[in-house]
VOBA-1610 file (N, C-alpha, C; in pm, whole numbers, padded with zeros to 5 digits, always signed):
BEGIN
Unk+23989+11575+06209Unk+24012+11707+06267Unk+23975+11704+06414Unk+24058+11753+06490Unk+24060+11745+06627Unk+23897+11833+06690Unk+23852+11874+06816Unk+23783+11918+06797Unk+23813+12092+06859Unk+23943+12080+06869Unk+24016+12225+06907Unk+24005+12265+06779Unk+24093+12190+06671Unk+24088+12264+06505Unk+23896+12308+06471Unk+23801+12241+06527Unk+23702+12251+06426Unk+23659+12413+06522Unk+23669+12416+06632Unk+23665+12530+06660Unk+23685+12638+06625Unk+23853+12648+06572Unk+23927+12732+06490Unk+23869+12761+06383Unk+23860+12646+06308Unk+23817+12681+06184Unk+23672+12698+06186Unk+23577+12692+06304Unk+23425+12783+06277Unk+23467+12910+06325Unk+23575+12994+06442Unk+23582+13099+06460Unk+23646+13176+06340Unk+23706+13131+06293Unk+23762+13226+06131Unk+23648+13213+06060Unk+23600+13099+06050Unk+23481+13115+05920Unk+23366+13229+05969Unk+23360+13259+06077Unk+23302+13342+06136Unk+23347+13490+06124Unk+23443+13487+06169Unk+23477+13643+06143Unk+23517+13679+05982Unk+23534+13575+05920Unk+23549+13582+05734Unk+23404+13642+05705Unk+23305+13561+05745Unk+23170+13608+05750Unk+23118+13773+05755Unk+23213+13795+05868Unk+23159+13926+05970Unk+23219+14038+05866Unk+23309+14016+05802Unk+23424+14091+05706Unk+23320+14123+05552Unk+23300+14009+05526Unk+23205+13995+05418Unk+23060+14060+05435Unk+22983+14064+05568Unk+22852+14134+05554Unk+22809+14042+05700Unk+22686+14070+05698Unk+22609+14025+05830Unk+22617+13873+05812Unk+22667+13779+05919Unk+22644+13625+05880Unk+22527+13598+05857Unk+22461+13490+05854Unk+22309+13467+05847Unk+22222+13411+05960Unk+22289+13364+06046Unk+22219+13377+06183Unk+22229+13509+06221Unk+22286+13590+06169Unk+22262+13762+06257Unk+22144+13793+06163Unk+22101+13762+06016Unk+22061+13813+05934Unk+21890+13760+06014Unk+21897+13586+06021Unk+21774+13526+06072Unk+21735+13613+06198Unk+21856+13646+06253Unk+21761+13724+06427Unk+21701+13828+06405Unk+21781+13928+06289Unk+21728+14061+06256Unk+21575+14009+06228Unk+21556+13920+06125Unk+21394+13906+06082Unk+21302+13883+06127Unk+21398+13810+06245Unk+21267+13804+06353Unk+21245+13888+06469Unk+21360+13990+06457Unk+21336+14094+06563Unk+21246+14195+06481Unk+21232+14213+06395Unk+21174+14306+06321Unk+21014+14232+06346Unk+20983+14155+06392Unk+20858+14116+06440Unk+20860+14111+06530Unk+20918+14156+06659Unk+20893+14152+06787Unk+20961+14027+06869Unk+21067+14027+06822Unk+21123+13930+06918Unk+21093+13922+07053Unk+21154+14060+07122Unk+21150+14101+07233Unk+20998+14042+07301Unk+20879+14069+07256Unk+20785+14045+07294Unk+20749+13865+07290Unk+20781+13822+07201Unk+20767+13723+07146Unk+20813+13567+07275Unk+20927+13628+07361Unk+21013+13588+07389Unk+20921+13581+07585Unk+20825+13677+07560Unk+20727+13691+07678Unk+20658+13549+07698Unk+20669+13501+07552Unk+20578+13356+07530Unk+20597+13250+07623Unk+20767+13260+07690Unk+20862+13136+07703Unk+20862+13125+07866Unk+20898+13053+07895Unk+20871+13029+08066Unk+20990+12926+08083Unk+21061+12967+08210Unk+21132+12825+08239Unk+21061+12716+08353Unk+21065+12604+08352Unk+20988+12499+08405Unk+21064+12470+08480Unk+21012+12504+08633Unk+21099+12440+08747Unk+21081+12329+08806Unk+21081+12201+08761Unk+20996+12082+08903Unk+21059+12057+09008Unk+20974+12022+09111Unk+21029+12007+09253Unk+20990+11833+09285Unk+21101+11787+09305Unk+21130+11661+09317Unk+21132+11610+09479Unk+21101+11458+09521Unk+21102+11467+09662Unk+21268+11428+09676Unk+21340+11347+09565Unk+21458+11340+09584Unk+21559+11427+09481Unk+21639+11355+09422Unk+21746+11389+09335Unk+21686+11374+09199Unk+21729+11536+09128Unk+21683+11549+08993Unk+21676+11429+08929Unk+21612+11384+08792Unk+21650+11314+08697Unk+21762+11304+08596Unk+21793+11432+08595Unk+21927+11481+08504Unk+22004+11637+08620Unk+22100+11563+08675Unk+22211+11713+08755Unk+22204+11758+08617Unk+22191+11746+08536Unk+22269+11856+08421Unk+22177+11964+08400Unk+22068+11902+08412Unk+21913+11944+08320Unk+21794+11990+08423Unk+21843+12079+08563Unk+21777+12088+08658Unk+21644+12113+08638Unk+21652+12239+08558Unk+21515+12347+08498Unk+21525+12282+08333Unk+21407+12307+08301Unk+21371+12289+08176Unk+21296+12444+08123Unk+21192+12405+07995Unk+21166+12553+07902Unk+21025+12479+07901Unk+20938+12596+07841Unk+20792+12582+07844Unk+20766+12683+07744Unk+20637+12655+07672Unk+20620+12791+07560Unk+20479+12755+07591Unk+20448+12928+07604Unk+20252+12879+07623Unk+20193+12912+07448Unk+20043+12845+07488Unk+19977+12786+07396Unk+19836+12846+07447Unk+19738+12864+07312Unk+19610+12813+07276Unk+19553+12937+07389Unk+19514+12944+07512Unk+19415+13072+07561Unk+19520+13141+07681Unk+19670+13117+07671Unk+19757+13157+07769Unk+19785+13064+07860Unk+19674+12972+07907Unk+19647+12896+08059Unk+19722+12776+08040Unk+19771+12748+07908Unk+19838+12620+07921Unk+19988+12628+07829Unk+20120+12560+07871Unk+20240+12533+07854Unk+20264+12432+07810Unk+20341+12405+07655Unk+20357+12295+07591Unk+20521+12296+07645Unk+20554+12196+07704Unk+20691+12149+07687Unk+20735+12023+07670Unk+20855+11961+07740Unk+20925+11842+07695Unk+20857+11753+07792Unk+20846+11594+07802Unk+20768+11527+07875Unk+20946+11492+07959Unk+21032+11472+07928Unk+21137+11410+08010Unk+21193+11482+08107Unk+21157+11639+08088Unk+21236+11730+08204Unk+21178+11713+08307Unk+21039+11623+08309Unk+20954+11664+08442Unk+20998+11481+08550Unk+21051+11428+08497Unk+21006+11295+08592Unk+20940+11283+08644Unk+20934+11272+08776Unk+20795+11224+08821Unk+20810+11333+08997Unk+20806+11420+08933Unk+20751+11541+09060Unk+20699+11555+09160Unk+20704+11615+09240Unk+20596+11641+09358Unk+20523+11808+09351Unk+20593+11858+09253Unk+20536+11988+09249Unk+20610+12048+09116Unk+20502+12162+09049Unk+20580+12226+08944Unk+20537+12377+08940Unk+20685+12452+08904Unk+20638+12580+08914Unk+20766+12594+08781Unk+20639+12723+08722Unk+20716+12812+08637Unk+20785+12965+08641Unk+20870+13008+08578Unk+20911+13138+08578Unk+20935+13186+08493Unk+20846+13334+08474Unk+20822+13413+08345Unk+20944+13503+08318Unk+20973+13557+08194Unk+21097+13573+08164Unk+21108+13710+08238Unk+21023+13784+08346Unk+21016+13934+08408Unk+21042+13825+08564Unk+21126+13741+08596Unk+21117+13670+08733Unk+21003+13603+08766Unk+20932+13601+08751Unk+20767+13575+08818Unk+20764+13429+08885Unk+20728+13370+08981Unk+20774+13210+08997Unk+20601+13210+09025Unk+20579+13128+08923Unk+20390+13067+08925Unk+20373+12963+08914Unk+20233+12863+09019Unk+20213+12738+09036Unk+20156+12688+08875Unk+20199+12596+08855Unk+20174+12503+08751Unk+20119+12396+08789Unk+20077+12272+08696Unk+20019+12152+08741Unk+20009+12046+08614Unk+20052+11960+08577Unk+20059+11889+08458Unk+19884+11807+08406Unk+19863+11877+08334Unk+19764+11862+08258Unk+19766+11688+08169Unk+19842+11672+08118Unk+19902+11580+08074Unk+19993+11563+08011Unk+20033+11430+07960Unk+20173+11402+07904Unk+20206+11301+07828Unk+20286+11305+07760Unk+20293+11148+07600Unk+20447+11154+07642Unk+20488+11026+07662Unk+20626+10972+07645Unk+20678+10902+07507Unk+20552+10908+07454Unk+20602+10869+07304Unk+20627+10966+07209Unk+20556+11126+07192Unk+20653+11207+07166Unk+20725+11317+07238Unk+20700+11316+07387Unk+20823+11336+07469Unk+20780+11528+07494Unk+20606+11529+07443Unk+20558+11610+07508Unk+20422+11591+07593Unk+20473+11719+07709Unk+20354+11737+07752Unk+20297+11847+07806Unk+20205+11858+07842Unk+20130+12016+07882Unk+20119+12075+08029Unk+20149+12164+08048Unk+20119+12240+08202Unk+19989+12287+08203Unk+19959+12309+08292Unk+19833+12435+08309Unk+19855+12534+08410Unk+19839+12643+08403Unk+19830+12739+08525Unk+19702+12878+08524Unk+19708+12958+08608Unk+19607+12973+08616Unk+19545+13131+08577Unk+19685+13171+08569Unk+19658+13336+08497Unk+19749+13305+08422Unk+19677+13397+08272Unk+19693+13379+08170Unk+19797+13456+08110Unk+19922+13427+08032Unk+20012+13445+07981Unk+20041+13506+07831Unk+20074+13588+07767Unk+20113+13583+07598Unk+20166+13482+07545Unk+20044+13387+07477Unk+20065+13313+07410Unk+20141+13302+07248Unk+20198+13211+07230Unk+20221+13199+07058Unk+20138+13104+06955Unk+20125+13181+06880Unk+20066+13126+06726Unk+20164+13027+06670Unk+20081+12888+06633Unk+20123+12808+06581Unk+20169+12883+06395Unk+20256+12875+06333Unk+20290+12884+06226Unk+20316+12782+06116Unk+20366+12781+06006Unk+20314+12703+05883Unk+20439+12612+05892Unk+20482+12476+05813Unk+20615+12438+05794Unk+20717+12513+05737Unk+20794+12486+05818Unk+20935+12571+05754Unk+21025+12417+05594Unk+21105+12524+05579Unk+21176+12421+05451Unk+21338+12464+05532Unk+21403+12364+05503Unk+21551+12360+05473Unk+21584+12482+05436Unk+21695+12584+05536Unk+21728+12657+05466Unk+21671+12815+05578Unk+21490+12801+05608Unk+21457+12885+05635Unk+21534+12954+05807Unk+21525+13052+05833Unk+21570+13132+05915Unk+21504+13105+06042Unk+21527+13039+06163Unk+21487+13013+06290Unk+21545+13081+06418Unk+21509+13080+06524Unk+21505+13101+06616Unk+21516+13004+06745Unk+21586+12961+06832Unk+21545+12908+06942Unk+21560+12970+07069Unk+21422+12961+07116Unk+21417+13046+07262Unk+21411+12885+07363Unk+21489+12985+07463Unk+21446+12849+07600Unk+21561+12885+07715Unk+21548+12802+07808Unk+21617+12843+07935Unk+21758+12762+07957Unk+21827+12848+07876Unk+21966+12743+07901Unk+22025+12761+08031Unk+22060+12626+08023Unk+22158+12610+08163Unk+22076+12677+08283Unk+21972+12677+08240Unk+21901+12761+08407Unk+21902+12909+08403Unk+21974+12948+08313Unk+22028+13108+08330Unk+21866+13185+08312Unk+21780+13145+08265Unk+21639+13213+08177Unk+21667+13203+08072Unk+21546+13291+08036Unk+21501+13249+07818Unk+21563+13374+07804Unk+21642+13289+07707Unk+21708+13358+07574Unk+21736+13298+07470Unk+21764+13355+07342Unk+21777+13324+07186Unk+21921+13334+07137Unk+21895+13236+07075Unk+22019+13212+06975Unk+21910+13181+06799Unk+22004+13172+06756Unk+21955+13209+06586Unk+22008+13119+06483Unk+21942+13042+06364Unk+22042+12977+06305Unk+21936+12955+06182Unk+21950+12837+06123Unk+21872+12795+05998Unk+21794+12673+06017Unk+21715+12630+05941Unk+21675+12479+05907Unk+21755+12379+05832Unk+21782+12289+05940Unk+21931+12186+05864Unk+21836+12104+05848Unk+21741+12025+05815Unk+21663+11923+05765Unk+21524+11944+05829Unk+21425+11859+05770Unk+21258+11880+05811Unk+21228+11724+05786Unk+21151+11658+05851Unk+21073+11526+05862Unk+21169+11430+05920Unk+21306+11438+06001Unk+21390+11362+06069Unk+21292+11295+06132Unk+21273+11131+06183Unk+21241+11041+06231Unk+21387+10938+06176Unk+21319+10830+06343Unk+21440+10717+06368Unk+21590+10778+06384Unk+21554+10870+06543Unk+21715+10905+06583Unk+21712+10840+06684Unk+21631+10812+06752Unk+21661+10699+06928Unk+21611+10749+06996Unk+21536+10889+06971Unk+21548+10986+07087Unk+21385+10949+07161Unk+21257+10951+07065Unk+21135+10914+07135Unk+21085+10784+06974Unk+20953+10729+07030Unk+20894+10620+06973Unk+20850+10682+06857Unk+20772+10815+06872Unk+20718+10907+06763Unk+20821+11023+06724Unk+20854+11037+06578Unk+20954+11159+06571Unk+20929+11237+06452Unk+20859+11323+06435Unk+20887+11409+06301Unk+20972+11576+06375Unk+21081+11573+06391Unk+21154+11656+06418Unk+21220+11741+06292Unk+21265+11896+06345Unk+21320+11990+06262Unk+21443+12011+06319Unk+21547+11990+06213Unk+21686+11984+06268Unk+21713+12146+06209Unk+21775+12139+06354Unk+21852+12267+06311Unk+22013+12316+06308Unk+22047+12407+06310Unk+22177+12492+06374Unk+22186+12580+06462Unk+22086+12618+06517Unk+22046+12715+06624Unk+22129+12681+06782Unk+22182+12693+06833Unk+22228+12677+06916Unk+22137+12613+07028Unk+22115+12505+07085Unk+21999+12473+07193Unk+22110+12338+07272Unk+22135+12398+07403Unk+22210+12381+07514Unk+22109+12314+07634Unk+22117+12207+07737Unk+22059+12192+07839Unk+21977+12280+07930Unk+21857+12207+07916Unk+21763+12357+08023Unk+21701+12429+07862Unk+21726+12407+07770Unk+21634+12517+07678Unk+21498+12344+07643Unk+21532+12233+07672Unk+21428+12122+07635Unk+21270+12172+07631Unk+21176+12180+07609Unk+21046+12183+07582Unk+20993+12385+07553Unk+21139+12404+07502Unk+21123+12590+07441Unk+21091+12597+07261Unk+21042+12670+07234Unk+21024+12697+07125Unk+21148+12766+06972Unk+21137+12724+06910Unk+21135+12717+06718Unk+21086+12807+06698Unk+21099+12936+06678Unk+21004+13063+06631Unk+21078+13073+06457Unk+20943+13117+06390Unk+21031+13148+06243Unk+21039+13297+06213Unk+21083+13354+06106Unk+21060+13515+06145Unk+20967+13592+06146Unk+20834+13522+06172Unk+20757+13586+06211Unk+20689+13572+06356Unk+20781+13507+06420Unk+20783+13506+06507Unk+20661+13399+06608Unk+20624+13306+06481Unk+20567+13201+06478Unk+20578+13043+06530Unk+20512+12965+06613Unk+20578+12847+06652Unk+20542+12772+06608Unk+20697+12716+06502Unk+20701+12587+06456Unk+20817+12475+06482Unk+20835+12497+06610Unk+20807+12320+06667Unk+20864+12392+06815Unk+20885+12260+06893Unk+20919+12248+07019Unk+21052+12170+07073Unk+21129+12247+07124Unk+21259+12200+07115Unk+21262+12075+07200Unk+21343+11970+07195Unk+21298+11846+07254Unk+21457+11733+07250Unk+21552+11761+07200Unk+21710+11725+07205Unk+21824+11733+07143Unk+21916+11723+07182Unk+22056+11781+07109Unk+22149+11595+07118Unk+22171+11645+06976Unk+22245+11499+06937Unk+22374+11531+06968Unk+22462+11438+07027Unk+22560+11471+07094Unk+22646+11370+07093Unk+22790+11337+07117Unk+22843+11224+07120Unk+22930+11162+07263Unk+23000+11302+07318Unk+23077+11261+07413Unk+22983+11361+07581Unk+22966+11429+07498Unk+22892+11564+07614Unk+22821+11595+07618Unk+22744+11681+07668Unk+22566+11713+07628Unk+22611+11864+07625Unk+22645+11944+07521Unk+22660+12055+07492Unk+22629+12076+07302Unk+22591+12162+07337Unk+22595+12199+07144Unk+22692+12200+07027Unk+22656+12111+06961Unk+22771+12089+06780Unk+22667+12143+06719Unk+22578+12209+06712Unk+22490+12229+06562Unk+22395+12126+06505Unk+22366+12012+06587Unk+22294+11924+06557Unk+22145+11948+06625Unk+22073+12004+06631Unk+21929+12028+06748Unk+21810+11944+06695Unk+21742+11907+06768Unk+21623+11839+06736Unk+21476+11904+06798Unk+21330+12002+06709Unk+21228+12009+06812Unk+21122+11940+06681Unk+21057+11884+06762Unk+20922+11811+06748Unk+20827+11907+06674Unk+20804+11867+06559Unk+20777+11992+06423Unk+20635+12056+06546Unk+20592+12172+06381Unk+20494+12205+06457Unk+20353+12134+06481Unk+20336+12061+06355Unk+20255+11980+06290Unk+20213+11868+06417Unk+20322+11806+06447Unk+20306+11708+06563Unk+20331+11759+06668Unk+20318+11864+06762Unk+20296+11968+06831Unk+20140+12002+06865Unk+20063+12019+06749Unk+19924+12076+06740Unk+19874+11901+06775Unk+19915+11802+06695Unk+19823+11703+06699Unk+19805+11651+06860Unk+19941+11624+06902Unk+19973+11600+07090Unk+19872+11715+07140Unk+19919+11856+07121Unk+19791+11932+07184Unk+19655+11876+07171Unk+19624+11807+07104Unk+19470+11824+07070Unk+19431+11715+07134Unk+19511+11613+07135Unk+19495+11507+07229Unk+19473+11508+07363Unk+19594+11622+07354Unk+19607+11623+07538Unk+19463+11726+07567Unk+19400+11806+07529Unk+19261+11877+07522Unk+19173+11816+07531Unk+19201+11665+07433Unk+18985+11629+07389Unk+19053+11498+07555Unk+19167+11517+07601Unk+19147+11363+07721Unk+19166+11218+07686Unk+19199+11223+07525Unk+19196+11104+07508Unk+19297+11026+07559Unk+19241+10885+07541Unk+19350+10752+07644Unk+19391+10666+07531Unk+19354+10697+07392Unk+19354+10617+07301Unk+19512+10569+07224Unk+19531+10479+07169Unk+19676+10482+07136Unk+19710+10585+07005Unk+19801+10641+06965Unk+19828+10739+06837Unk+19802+10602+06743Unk+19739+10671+06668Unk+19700+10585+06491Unk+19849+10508+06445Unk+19850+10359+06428Unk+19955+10342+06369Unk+19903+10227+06259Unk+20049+10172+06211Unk+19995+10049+06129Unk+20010+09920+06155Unk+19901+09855+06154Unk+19912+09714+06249Unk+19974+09592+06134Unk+20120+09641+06141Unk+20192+09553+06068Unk+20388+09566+06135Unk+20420+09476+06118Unk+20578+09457+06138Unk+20667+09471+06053Unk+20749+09599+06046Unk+20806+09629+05965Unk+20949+09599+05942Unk+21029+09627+05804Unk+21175+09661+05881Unk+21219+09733+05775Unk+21388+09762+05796Unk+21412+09878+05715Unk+21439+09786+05585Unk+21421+09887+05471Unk+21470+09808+05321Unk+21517+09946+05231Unk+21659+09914+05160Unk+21713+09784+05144Unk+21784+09705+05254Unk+21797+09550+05271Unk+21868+09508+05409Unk+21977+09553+05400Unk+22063+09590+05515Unk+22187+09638+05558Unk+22262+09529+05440Unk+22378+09599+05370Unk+22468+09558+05245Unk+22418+09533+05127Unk+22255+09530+05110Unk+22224+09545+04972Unk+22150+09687+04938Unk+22146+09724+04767Unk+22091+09784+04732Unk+21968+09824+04688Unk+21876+09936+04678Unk+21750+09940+04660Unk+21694+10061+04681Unk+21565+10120+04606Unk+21508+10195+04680Unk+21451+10205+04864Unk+21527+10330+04885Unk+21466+10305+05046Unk+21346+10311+05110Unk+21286+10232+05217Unk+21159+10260+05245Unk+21095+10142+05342Unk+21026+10109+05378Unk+20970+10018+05452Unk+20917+09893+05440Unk+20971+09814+05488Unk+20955+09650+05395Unk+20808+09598+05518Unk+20689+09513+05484Unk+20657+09449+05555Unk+20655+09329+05574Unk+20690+09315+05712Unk+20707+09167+05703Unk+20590+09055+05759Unk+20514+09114+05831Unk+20404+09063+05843Unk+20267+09140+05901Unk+20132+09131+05863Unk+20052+09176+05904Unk+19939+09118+06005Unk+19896+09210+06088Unk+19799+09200+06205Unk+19635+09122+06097Unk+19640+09000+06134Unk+19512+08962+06095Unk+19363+09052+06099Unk+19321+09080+05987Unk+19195+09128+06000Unk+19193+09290+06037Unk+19330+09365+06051Unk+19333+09485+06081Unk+19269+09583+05965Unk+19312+09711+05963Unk+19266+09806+05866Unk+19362+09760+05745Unk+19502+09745+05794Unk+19607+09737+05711Unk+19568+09629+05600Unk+19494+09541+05659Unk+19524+09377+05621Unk+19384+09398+05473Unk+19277+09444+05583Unk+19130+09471+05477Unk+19162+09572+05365Unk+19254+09619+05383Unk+19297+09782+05268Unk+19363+09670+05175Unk+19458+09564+05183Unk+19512+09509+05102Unk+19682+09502+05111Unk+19751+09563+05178Unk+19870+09554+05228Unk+19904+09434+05252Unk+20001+09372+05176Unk+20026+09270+05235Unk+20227+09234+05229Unk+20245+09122+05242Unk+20382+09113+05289Unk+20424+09093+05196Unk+20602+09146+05199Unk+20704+09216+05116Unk+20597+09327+05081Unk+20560+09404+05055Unk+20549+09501+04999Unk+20627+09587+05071Unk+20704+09701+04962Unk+20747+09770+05044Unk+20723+09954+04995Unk+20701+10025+05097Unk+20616+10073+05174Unk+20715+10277+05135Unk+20707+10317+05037Unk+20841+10399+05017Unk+20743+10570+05018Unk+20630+10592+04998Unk+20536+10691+05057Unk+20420+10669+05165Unk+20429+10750+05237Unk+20320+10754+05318Unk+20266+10912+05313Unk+20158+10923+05311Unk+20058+11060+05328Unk+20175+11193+05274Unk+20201+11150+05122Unk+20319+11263+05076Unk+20469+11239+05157Unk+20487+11189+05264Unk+20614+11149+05287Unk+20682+11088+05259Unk+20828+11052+05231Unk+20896+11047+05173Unk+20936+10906+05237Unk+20928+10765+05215Unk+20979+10660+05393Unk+21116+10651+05348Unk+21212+10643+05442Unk+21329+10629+05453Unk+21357+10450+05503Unk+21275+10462+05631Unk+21257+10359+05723Unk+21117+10353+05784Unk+21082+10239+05867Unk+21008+10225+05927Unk+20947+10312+06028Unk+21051+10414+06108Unk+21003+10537+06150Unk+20967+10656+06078Unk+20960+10660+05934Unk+20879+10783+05880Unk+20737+10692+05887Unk+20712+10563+05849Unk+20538+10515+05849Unk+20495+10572+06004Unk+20560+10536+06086Unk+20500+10568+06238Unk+20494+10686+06265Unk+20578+10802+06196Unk+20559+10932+06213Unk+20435+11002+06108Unk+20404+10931+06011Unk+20328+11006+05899Unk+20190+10950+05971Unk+20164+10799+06052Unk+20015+10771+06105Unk+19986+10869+06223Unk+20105+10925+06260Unk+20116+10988+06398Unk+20026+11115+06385Unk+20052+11186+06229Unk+20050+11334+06192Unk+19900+11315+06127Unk+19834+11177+06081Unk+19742+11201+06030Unk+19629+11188+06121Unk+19629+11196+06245Unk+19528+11165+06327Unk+19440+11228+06323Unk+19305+11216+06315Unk+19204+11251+06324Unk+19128+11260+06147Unk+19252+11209+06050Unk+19202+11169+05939Unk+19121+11105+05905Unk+19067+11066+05818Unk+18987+10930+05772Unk+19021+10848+05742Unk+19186+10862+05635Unk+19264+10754+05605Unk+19397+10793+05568Unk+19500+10679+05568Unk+19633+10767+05487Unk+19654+10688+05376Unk+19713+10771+05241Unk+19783+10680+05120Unk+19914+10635+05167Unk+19878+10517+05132Unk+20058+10449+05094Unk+20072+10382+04989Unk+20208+10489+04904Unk+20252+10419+04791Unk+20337+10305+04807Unk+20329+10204+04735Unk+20379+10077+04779Unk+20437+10037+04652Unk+20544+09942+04672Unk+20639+09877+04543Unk+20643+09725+04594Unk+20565+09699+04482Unk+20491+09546+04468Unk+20530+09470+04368Unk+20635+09381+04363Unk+20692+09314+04265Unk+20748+09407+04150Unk+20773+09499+04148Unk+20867+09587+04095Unk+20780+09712+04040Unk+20648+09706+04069Unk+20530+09788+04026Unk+20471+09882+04181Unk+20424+10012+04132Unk+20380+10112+04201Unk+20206+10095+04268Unk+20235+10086+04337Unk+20058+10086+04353Unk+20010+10153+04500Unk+19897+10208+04518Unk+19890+10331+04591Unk+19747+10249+04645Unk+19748+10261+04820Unk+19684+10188+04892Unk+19633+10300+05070Unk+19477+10307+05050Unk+19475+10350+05118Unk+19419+10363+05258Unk+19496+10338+05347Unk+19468+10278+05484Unk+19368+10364+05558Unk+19291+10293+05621Unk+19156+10338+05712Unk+19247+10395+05843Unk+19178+10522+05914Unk+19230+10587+06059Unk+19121+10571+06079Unk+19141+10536+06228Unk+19002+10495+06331Unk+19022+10616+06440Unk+18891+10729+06440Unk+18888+10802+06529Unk+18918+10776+06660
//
């Protein structure tokens, strides 16, 4: 289907919709306007950096910001900022205010502002499921923050290309260039996650594919970027790959192929071929759900991994080093 026809056929399915009753992105906005959208939307800031030369992205001049935790600080995307000479934000009433980067992770592709009068912040909220009713606020195209509305098209996405660390919430919400490091509100007007890229093939415009960085791994990057640490995110000191190999069959999940002498991994008992199909209740697909589930357990004591060991189940549980 061409991509003129798929057009067509979402604008009829649309107004078939409209004929039939409220679609359900009108239904998701209502629920969350009934909590204060309007206000909610006070949360969001667009992120201006001032560069000594030429943007990093012409496309992607301005970026999005959502404040956090006592007002004074802005969680957004780590890639909108390159490498700056100055940053200023603007509140969704015009306001243009000095900012200053607090810090930043290129491995999950956030990082934090600070500024210096304090803003309406948002409340972190609970996981959403497949299905549930979202929100995305952020600064498209430069224009300022505004919302579009849609659902939860998947929860625990890792291994799209996009950063090293990924537990992302896919959505349908509409999120266009310039909305990058804006917020996932659910209908209560709650933030669960941080918008962070749009999967795309020929253009950088919206199909319904969106990607933000749950909320879960959101709070943990915050807390990092707070206590100062320089430390690396918790992982597993082993070499993995995906299983089953490309053309055969199998349960899916994480094969190892070799382990770091003397590590946590190695003393817990992990050892090679095993392969690796839960981590800390997650589900492994591949080798990027293990790196996303050590990511989320930080500041744990340890994580389980269920493992399939010569055709047998056995449950192994790895040491986290503060």
């Amino acid at each position: 289907m061409t991509v003129e026809a798929q057009f067509l056929a979402t604008r009829i399915l649309l107004v078939l919709a409209a004929i039939a009753g409220l679609p359900q992105y009108v239904q998701a906005f209502d629920q969350v306007e009934t909590a204060g959208l309007g206000q909610t939307m006070r949360s969001l800031v667009s992120v201006l950096p001032q560069w000594a030369g030429r943007p990093p992205s012409a496309e992607e001049p301005e970026g999005s910001g959502v404040v956090v935790a006592d007002g004074r600080l802005v969680l957004t995307a780590d890639h909108i900022l390159g490498n700056p000479v100055g940053i200023r934000i603007r509140t969704i009433d015009g306001d243009i205010r000095a900012a200053r980067i607090f810090a930043r992770d290129s491995a999950t592709d956030l990082a934090l502002l600070a500024v210096d009068t304090p803003l309406p912040a948002l409340r972190f909220g609970n996981e959403v499921a497949i299905g549930d009713p979202v929100c995305a606020l952020g600064n498209a195209f430069g224009l300022g923050v505004s919302a579009t509305c849609g659902t939860v098209s998947a929860v625990n996405r890792s291994g799209t290309g996009f950063n090293t660390i990924e537990d992302f919430i896919q959505t349908d919400a509409a999120v266009n260039p310039g909305m990058s490091g804006g917020a996932l509100i659910d209908r209560d007007g709650n933030l669960v996650g941080v918008l962070s890229a749009i999967f795309t093939k020929q253009s950088d415009a919206n199909i319904g594919v969106n990607f933000a960085a749950s909320a879960r791994l959101a709070q943990q990057a915050l807390a990092r970027f707070r206590s100062k640490t320089d430390t690396p995110w918790p992982a597993l000191d082993a070499r993995l790959a995906p299983h089953p190999p490309r053309g055969a069959t199998g349960r899916s999940g994480a094969a190892v192929v070799d382990i770091t002498p003397g590590s946590a991994a190695s003393r817990a008992g992990l050892k090679a071929a095993d392969v690796i199909v839960e981590a800390g209740g997650r589900r492994v697909r591949g080798p990027d759900d293990v790196v996303a589930a050590f990511a989320l357990a930080a500041g744990e004591d340890g994580l389980a991994l269920s493992v399939l060991r010569s055709g047998k189940m056995v449950t192994i549980e790895v040491p986290i080093g503060q």
